[in-house]
Each structure stands twice: as C-alpha cells, then as structure tokens.
FIPA-923515 format. One line per 10 residues: their letters; for each residue x, y, z of N, C-alpha, C. Coordinates in steps of 0.2 Angstrom, whole numbers, plus 5000, padded with zeros to 4 digits. Each point is the difference from the previous one (the first is absolute). Layout:
<rs>
A	X,Y,Z,X,Y,Z,X,Y,Z | ...
</rs>
This chain:
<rs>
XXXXXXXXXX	4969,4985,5034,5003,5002,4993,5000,5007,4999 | 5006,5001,4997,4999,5009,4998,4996,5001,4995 | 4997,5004,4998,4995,5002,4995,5003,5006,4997 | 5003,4999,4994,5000,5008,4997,4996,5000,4992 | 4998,5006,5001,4997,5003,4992,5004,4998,4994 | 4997,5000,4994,5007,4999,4996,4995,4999,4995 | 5004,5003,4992,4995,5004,4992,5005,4993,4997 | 4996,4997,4994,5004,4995,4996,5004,5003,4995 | 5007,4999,4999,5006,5003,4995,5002,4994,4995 | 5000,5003,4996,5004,4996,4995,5007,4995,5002
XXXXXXXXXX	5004,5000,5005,5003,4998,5000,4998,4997,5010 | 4993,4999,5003,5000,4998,5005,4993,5003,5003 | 5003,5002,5006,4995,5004,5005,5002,5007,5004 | 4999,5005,4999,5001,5006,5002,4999,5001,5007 | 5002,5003,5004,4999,5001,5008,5002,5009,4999 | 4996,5001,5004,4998,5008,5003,5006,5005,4999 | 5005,4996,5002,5007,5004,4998,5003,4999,4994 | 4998,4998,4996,5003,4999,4993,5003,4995,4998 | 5002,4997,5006,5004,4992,4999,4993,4997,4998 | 5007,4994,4993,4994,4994,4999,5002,4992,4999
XXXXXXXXXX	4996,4998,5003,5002,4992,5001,5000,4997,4996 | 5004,4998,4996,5002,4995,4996,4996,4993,4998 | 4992,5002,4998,4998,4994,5001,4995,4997,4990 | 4998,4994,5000,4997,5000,4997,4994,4999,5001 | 4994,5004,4996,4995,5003,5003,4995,4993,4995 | 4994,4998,5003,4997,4996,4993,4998,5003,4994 | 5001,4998,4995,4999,5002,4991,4995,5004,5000 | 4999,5004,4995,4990,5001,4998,4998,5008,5002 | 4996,4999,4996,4997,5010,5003,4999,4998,5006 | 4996,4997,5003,4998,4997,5006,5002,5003,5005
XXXXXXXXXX	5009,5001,5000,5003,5001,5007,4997,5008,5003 | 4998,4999,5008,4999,5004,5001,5006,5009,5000 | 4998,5006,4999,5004,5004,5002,5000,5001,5009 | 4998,5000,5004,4999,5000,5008,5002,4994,5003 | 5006,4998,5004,5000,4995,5001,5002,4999,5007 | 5001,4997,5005,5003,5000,5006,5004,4993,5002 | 5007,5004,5001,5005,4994,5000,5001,4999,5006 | 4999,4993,5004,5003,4996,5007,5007,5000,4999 | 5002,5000,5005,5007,4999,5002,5000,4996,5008 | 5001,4997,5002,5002,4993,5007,5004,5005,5004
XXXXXXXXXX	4999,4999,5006,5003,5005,5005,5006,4995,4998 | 5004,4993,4999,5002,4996,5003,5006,4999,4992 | 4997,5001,4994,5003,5004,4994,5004,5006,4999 | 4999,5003,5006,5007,5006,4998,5004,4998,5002 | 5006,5004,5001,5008,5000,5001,5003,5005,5001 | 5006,4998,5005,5003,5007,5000,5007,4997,4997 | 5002,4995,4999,5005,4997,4995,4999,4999,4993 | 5002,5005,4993,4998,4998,4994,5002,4995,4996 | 4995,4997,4995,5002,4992,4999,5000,5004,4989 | 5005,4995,4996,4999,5002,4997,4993,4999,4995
XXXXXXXXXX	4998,5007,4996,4995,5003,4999,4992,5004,5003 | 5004,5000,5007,4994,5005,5003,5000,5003,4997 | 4993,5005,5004,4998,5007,5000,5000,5001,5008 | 5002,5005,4997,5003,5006,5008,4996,5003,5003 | 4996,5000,5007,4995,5006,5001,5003,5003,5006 | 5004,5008,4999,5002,5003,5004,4997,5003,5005 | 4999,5000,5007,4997,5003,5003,5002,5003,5008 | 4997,5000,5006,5002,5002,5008,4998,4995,5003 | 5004,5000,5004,4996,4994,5006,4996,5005,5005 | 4992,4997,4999,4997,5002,5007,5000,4998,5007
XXXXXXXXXX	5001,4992,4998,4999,4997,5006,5003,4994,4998 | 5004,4996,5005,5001,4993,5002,4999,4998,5004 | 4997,4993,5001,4996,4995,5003,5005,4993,5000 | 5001,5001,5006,5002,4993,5001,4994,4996,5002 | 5000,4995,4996,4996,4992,5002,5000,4993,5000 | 5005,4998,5006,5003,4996,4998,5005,4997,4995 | 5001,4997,4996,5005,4999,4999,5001,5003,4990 | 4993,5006,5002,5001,5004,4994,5001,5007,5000 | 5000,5004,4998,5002,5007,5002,4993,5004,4992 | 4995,5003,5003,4996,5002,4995,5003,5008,4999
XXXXXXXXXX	4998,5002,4993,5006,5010,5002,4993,5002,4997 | 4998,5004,5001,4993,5006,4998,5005,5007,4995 | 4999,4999,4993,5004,5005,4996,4995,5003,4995 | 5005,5007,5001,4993,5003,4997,5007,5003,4992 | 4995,4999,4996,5003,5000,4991,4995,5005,4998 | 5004,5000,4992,4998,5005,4996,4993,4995,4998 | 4997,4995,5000,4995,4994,4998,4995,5000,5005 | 5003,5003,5007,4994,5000,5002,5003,4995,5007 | 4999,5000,5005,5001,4998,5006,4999,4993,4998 | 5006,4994,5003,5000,4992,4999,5003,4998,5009
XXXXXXXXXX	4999,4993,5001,5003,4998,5004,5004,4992,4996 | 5007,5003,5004,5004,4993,4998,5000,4994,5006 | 5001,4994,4998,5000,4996,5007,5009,4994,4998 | 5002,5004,5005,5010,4998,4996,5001,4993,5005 | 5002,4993,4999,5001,4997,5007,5007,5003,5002 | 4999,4999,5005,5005,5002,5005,4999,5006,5004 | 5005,4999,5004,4997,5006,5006,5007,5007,4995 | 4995,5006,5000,5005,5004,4997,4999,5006,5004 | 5005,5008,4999,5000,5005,5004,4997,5006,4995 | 4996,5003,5000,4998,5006,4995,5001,5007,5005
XXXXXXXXXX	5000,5005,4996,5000,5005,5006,4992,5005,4993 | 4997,5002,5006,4993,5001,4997,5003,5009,4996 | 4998,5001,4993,5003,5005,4996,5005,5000,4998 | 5002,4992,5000,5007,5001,4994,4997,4995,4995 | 5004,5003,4995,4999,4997,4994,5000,4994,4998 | 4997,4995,4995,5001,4993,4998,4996,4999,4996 | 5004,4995,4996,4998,5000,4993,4999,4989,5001 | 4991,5002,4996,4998,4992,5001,5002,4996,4993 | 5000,4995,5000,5001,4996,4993,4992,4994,4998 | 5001,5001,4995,4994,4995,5000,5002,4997,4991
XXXXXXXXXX	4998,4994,5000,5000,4995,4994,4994,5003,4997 | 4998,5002,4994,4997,5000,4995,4993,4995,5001 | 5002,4993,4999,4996,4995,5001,4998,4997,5006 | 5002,5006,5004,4996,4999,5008,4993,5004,5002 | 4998,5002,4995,4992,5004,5001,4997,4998,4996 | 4994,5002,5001,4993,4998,4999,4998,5007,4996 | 4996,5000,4996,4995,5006,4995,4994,4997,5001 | 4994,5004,5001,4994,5001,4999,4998,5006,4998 | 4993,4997,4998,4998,5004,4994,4996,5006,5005 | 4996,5005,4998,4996,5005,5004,4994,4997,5004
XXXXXXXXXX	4999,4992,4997,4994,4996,5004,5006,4996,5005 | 5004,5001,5001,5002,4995,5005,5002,4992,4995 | 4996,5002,4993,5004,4992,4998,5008,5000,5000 | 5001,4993,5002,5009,4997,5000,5003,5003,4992 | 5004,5002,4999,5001,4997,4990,5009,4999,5002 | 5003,5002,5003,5005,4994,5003,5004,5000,5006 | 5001,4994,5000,5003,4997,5007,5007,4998,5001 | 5005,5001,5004,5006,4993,5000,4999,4993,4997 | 5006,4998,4996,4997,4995,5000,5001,4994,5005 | 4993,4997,5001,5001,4994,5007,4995,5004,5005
XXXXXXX	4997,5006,4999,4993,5003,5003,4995,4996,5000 | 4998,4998,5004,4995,4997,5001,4994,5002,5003 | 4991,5000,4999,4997,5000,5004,4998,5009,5000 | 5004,5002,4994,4996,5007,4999,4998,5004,4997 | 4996,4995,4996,4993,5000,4994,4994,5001,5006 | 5003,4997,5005,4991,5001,5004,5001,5006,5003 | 5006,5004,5002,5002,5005,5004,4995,5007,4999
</rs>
C-alpha cells in the first residue's frame, strides 16, 4: 500500500503538495490533525475516470509481472507504486500522470486507527 502523510482540511485531506482529496472526514473535534492516507497499488490509473484526482509525476521504473505491469512513480506526494493490468511500455523519466477515485483510500489516524475505508473494506479494523 502507498502511504502518504496528509493534515485534515476542511474540505477533505491535504497531501504534501497541496492537493486535497475530496473526502468526508468523521464529525467532531475529535478528528485528528496528522493523518496518513493508503492508497492500493492496484487503485491507481493511468486512464481518468469521471471525478478523479490527478497525481502527476515520472516513471522510475516498470515491472512487468505477468499479466500485470507495476510502474514505480515519483510525485509531488511522495513516491507510489501503481499495479495497471496489462502488460504496458513506460520509458523510465517520462512523465505520467496517475488517477485515483477519492473513495479508493484509506485515512488513519497518527496511532494507525482506521477512520475510513472503501466501501466493501473488510478486515481492516484489525490491520
């Protein structure tokens, strides 16, 4: 899973670069400020769907394996791996721009608590 840093915004989750994700955060003083958002290697894109968020960045590396092609990209967020099916061709240092669904990551708190998941998450209240 990617792991980036990320401060609670009034309108979501803030990341490193100033992009923020669109998310609702739970009610209450409560909500932590420090927060670390997941993101699924297998949750990005390099085809945008309507309402992503964009994370522009380089290709380090691609890996073919088997019948998946994984690309190593380094962004303004912070180094991710995507895992795209299909076998694809990257040239390492050109640019590319990953897509991701809002409702495709995960927020935890500064302890590692969950506070939200995709919906249909299973199994990661014990994580």
């Amino acid at each position: 899973m990617n792991l980036i840093a990320g401060q609670a915004a009034t309108d979501g989750v803030s990341l490193p670069s100033g992009l923020v994700l669109p998310l609702s955060l739970p009610p209450g003083p409560a909500v932590p400020q420090d927060m670390t958002v997941g993101i699924r290697a297998s949750a990005l894109r390099v085809q945008p769907r309507n309402g992503d968020t964009s994370l522009p960045g380089t290709v380090e590396l691609a890996e073919i394996s088997g019948s998946d092609t994984f690309v190593h990209v380094g962004s303004p967020v912070g180094d991710m791996v995507a895992q795209l099916p299909g076998v694809h061709q990257f040239t390492i240092g050109e640019p590319i721009t990953l897509y991701l669904g809002a409702a495709q990551v995960y927020v935890f708190d500064a302890d590692g608590n969950l506070l939200i998941a995709p919906s249909g998450a299973s199994g990661m209240e014990d994580a």
